[in-house]
C-alpha positions, -999 to 999 in steps of 0.1 A, spaced: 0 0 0 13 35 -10 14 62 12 -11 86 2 -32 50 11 -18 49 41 -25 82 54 -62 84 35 -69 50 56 -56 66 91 -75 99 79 -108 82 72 -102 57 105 -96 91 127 -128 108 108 -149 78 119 -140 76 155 -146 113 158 -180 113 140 -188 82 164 -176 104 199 -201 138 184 -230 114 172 -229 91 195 -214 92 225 -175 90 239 -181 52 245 -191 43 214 -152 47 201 -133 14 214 -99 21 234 -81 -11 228 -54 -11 251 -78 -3 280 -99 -32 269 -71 -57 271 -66 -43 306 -106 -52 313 -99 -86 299 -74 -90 326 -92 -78 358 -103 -108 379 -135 -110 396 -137 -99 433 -158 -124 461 -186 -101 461 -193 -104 422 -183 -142 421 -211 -147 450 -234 -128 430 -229 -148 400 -232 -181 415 -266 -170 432 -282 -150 404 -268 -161 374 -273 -201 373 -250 -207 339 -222 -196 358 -216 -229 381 -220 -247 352 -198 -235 323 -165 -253 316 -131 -235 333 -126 -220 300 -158 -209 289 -161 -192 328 -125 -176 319 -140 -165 286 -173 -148 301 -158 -135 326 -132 -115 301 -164 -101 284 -179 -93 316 -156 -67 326 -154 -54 292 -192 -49 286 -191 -33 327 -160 -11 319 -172 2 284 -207 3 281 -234 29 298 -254 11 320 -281 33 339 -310 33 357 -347 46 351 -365 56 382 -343 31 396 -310 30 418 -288 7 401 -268 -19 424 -240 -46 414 -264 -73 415 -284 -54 388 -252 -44 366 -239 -82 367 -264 -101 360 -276 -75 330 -238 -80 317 -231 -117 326 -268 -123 305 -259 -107 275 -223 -119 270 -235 -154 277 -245 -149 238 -207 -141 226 -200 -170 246 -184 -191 215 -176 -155 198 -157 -121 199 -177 -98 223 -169 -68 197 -204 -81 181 -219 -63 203 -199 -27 199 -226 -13 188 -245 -12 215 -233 16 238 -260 20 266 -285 -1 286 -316 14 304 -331 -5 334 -366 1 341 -386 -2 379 -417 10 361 -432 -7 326 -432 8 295 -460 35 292 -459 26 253 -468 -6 229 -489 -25 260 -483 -37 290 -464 -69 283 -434 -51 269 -406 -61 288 -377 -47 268 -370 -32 237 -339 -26 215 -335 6 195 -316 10 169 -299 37 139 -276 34 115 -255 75 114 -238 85 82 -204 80 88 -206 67 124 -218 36 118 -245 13 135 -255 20 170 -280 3 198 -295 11 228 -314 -22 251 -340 -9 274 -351 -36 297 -378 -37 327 -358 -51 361 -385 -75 374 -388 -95 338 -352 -97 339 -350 -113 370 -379 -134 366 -368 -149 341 -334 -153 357 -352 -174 380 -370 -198 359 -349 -211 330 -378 -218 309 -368 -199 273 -384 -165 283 -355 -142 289 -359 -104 278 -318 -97 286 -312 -125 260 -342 -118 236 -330 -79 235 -295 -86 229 -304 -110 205 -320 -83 184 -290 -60 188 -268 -93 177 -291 -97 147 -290 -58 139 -287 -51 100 -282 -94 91 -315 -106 88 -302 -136 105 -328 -172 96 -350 -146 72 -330 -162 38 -334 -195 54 -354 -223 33 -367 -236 68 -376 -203 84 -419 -206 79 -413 -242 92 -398 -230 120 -420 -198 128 -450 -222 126 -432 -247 153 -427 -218 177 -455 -196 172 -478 -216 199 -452 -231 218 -459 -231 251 -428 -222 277 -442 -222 311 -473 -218 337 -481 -199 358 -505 -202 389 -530 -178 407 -560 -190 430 -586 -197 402 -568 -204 372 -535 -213 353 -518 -188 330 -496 -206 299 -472 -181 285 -462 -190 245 -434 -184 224 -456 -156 208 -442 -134 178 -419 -149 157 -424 -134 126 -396 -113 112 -366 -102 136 -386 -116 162 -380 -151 145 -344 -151 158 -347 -134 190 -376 -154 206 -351 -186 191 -323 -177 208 -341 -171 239 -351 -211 237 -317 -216 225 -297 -205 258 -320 -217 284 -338 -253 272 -318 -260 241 -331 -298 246 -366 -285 243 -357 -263 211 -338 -295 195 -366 -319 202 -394 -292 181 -370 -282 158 -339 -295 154 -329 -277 120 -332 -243 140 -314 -255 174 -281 -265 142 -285 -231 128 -285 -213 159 -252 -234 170 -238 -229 140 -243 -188 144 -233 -186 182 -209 -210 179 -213 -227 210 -238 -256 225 -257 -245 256 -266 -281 263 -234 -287 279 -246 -261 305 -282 -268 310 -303 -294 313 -333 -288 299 
């Protein structure tokens, strides 16, 4: 490469990073050195205690996957926004956001996710789009700056479904959107009617009042939603996803490249 190339590559790079700091936000330009130094920074009793109580996956990932999630752990806490929304923010909150969302670049380079830049944690529920919203992702794609994403999620659907590993997770579904942002992942697929008829009615788990039994389904899973709601099956009861669809549960493999059977069982 000449050097007029050279220096019309490090110009454009430089124009890029500063169009990403004004549009965007300071965070959204990656400082690689200081995330090598995030990569490196051990977890302290307090977090590991947290994990192993509110984040189930964690006791049961291989030494190296733990090493791995761990890495993109203090990455995603050391570089991306994480704030609250008429709610005070605590290290239980922050960790088991994070530790949820990189358990998706679990067999991949967390830099998928770059894009996103800030997460918003609800108390309240959405005043928009009904009362069952739980999360949303927002997205934009800026001239010059590139793609960008923002994850709103509602605290007490994260954490129920934290609790009961049943293939409705919002902190997965959301971050599968932002994965999926600008691919169209599973839309080209030959399979992917098949497949959205398969999971449309699926039921995932019951529910229980006094009089009466509330069955929550798969739902949505037309579009975008195709691939979020799949991964959310995907990384808590793969065995379940396999057994309806087993031509999905490969894709989905094949995409995250990594098999969440070998930490859960269901």
């Amino acid at each position: 490469m000449s050097l007029v190339r050279r220096f019309v590559a490090w110009l454009r790079g430089r124009f890029i990073r500063y169009a990403r700091r004004k549009m965007i936000g300071e965070h959204a330009v990656v400082d690689h050195d200081r995330r090598a130094e995030l990569r490196l920074q051990p977890l302290t009793d307090a977090q590991r205690l947290l994990l192993d109580t509110w984040f189930p996956p964690f006791a049961r990932l291989s030494k190296p996957q733990r090493t791995k999630l761990v890495a993109d752990l203090q990455v995603f806490l050391g570089e991306k926004t994480i704030e609250g929304h008429d709610l005070e923010l605590d290290e239980r909150i922050r960790l088991v956001i994070a530790a949820s969302a990189c358990l998706l670049v679990l067999g991949l380079d967390i830099s998928v996710l770059d894009h996103v830049t800030r997460v918003v944690v609800r108390r309240e529920p959405f005043d928009t789009a009904g009362p069952d919203l739980a999360g949303r992702y927002r997205e934009a794609d800026y001239p010059f700056a590139g793609r960008h994403g923002e994850v709103e999620l509602l605290w007490s659907a994260v954490i129920d479904g934290v609790a009961r590993a049943e293939g409705d997770h919002v902190v997965v579904h959301e971050f599968a959107h932002a994965f999926d942002h600008g691919l169209s992942l599973l839309q080209a697929h030959a399979d992917r009617v098949a497949w959205e008829k398969a999971l449309a009615r699926l039921p995932l788990h019951t529910s229980y009042t006094k009089t009466h039994a509330v069955t929550q389904i798969a739902g949505s899973v037309e579009g975008p939603e195709l691939f979020a709601t799949a991964s959310e099956m995907f990384f808590e009861v793969p065995r379940k996803l396999m057994q309806v669809t087993p031509t999905l549960f490969d894709e989905l493999r094949a995409i995250y490249n990594v098999d969440p059977r070998t930490f859960t069982t269901k």
